[in-house]
N, C-alpha and C positions, 0 to 999 in steps of 0.2 A: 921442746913441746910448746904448740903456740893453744890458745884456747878462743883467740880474736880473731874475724872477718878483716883482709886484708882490705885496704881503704877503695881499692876496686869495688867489692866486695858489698861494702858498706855504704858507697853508692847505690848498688845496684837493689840492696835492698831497700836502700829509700826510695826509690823509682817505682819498685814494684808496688811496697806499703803505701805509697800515695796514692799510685792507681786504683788496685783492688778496693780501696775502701772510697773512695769516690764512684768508682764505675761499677764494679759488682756489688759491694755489702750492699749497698739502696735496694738492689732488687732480688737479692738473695730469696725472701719469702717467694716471688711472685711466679719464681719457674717449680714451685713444690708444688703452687695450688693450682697450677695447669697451664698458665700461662706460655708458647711456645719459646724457646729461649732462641734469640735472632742472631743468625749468624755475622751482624756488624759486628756483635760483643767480640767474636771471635777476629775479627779481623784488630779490632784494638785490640785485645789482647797481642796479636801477631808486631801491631807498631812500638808495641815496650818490649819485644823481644822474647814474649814466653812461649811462640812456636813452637820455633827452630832450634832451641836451646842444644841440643843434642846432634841436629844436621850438620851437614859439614861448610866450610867457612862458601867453598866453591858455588856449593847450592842456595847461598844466602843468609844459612842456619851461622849461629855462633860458635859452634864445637865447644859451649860449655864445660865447666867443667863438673862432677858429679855434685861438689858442694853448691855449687850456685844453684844446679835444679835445684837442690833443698833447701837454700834460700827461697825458693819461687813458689814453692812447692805450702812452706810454712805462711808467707805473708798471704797466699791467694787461699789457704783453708783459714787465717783469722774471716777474711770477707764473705768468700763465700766457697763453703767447700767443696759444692758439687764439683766448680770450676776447677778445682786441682783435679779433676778425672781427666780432662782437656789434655793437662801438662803430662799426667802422667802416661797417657795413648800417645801425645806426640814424640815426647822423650823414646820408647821403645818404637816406633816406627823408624826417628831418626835412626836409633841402631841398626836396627834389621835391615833395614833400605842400603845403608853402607855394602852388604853383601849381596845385593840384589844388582843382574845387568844395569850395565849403563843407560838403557832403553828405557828399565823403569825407571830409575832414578831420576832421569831427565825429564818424566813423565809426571813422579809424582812427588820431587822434591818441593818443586815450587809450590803447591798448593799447601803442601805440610807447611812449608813458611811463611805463607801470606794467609793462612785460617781460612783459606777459602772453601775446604774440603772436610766432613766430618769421618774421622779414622775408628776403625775397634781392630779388637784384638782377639780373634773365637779358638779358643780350649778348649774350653769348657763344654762336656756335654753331659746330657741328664743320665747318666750313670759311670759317668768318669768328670768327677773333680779334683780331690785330692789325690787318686790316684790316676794321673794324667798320662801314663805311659800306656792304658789300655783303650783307648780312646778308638770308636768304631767308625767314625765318618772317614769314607775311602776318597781314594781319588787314583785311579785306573790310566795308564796310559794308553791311548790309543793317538798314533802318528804324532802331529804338530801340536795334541790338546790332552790335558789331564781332563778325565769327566768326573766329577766330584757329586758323591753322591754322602747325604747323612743330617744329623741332626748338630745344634750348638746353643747351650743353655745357658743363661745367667751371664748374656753376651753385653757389657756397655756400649749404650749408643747403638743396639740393635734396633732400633725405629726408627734413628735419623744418621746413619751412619751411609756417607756415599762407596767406602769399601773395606775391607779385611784383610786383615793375615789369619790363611785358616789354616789351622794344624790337621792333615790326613793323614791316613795311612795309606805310604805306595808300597809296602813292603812286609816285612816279616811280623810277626805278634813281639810287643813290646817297644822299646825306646827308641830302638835301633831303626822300625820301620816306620818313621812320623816322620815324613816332611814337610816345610811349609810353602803355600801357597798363596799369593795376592789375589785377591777376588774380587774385581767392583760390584757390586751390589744392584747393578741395572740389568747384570745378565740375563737369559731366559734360565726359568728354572732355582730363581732366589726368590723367596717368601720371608717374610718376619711375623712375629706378635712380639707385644709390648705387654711384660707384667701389670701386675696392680701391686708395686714394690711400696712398703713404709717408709720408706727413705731413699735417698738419692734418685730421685723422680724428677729431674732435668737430664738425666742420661738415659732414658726412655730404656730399661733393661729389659731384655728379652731373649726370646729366640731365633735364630736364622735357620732357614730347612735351603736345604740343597737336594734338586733331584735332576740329575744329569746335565750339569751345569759342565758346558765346555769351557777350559780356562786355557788360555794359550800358556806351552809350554816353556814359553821364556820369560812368566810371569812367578814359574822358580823360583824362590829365595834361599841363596846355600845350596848347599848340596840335595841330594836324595838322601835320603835319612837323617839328616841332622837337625831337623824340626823341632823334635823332642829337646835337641842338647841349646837351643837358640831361645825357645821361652823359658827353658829354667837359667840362662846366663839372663834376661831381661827381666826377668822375676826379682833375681839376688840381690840389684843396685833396689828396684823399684820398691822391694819390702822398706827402705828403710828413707826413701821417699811418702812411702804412704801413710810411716809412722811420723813424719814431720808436718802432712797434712793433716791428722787429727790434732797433732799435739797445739797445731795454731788452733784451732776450732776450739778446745779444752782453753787455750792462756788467754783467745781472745777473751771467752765466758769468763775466767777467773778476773781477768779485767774489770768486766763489766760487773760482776758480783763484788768486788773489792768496792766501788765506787756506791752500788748499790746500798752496801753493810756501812758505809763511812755516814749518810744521809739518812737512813731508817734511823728512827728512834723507838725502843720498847722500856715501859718502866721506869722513865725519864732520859735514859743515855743512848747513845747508839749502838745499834747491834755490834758494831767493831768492837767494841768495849767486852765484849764475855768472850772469855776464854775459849768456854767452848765453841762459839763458832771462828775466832780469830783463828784458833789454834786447827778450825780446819783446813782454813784458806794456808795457815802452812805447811802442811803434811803433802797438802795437793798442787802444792807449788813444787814442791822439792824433789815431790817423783816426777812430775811433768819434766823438770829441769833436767835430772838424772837422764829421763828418756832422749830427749832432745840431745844431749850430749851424745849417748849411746847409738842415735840416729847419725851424729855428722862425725863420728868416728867411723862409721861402715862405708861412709862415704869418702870419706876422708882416705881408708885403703883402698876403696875404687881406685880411686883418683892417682893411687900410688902403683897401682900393678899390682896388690898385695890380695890376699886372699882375705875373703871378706865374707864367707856364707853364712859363718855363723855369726857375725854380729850383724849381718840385717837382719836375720830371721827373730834374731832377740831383738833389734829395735822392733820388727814390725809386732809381735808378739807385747812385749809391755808397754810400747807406745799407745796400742789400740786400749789396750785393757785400764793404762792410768790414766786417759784421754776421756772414755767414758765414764770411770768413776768421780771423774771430776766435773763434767756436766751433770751429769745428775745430783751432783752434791750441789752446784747450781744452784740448781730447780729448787731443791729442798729451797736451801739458803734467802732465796726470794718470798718462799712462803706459797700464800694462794696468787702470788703473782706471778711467780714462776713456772705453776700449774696454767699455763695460758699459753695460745696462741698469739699473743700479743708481743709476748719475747721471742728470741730466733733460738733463745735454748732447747724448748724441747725437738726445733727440726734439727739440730746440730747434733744431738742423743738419738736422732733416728738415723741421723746421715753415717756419722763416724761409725756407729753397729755395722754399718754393713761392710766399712771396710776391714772389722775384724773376721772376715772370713774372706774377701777377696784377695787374692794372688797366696791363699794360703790360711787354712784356717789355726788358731791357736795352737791343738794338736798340733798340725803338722809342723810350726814352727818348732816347736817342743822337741817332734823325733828329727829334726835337723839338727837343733843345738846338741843334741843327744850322739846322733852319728857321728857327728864333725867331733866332738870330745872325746868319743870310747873306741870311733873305725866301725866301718859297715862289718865288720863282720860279727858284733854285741847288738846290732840290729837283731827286734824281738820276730824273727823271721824265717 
């Protein structure tokens, strides 16, 4: 049983912790208050290697391994954690693309690894989230072209996204009829809107409408039907990446609150000195840490071939949930100074909420860890 990053490893995360906090943390505030976030950032990012992490060696990408995304994943949410939305769309593209003709691959590898392209991922529609198997946007064949017709909600990077994988239905009602589909986003017959989201508002989140969008047929990914089975295999690693992106966001704050509490002084001594608050910076170290563990152990049976649903679902589930009780314990912790836009805690407490409901909300972790324990057939159903 090892618990330490092999000295690879250990590079690699100095490389990345260098970067991120010289090139993103500076500008972390300035894509929340509207500022357009420029696609150089993206191609740096591309030259320390947090593209292609995922693509394969041929295409340029690293053929990472599941633990290093979550190395990339943690240092780039201490800086800035919109940016771990970046790693975490490239990461499951890298995957899904491996099963895509060689046409595309050849088409759209390179850009996936030089950050020259901005990628999403469309599920999600306004009355199918959590239960994604019932999902209405169609896509028809007709000769050489699927025509794709439908709705996609609460879509990352729906405002500035050059293309998708979009989940339709070419077939029967339920799992079995979802295939997925590559879409560039220039076609005729693609629209967007951009929410008015409280957080994570460098990923322009929105909707994309499709109305009789011709996609060429060998722009296929997988088979017919296996759409459905391909985002929940991309979902399972990604839960317990996502929990590794909040949980930097949470230890970088505790950092900064530790340092804070050591220089305050109230009533002559420093805040560090009372109990009660020392004693909560360690309650919320200790579940952070727990989390974090329980995160690079899901990743860790990635990486092995070993079944892993149920312990991403539990990282991503107490990662999100000890992540934001601990910036907000922050906040308090600072006082009326941490009630301010002047710290980056309260947009880290807007940012991290949202990803406790994307790729899964709380519940649904819950009836995973639940199924995977008891067998679908103690499913309340």
């Amino acid at each position: 049983m090892e618990f330490s990053f092999s000295p690879e490893e250990e590079a690699f995360q100095s490389i990345v912790r260098r970067f991120a906090q010289e090139e993103l943390a500076p500008h972390y505030v300035r894509w929340d208050r509207g500022e357009p976030f420029p696609k150089e950032k993206l191609k740096a990012m591309a030259q320390v290697g947090l593209t292609g992490m995922r693509a394969p060696i041929e295409w340029g990408g690293q053929d990472a391994s599941y633990v290093q995304c979550g190395i990339a994943a943690e240092e780039v949410g201490r800086a800035d954690f919109n940016c771990t939305l970046f790693l975490q769309i490239w990461n499951i593209w890298g995957e899904l693309l491996r099963l895509a003709p060689s046409s595309l691959q050849k088409e759209w590898y390179p850009p996936l690894v030089s950050g020259e392209k901005i990628f999403a991922f469309a599920l999600t529609e306004p009355d199918a989230g959590s239960d994604a198997a019932h999902i209405r946007t169609r896509a028809r064949r007709e000769g050489d072209y699927y025509v794709l017709d439908g709705e996609k909600a609460s879509i990352t990077f729906a405002g500035q996204a050059d293309v998708a994988v979009v989940f339709a239905r070419t077939g029967e009602e339920g799992a079995r009829g979802i295939s997925c589909l590559l879409v560039p986003l220039h076609l005729p017959g693609v629209s967007r809107s951009v929410y008015r989201s409280p957080g994570e508002r460098l990923t322009q989140r929105g909707s994309l409408f499709f109305s009789g969008v011709k996609v060429p047929a060998t722009y296929l990914i997988g088979r017919e039907g296996q759409g459905f089975y391909l985002a929940m295999g991309a979902f399972d690693f990604n839960r317990a990446i996502i929990g590794l992106c909040c949980l930097g966001a949470a230890l970088q704050s505790l950092e900064e609150t530790v340092g804070y509490l050591k220089g305050r002084r109230a009533f002559g001594r420093p805040l560090a000195t009372f109990q009660g608050v020392a004693f909560q910076i360690a309650e919320h170290l200790t579940r952070l840490e727990a989390a974090r563990l329980l995160c690079y152990r899901a990743l860790w049976l990635k990486d092995q071939g070993l079944p892993h649903v149920r312990e991403a679902a539990m990282a991503k589930w107490f990662s999100g949930m000890v992540a934001v009780d601990a910036i907000r314990a922050c906040i308090i912790l600072h006082g009326h100074y941490g009630y301010s836009q002047d710290l980056p805690l309260e947009q880290r407490l807007r940012d991290v909420l949202g990803l406790e409901i994307g790729d899964g909300t709380p519940e649904i972790m819950k009836l995973i860890i639940a199924r995977e324990t008891f067998g679908r057939e103690y499913l309340p159903r």
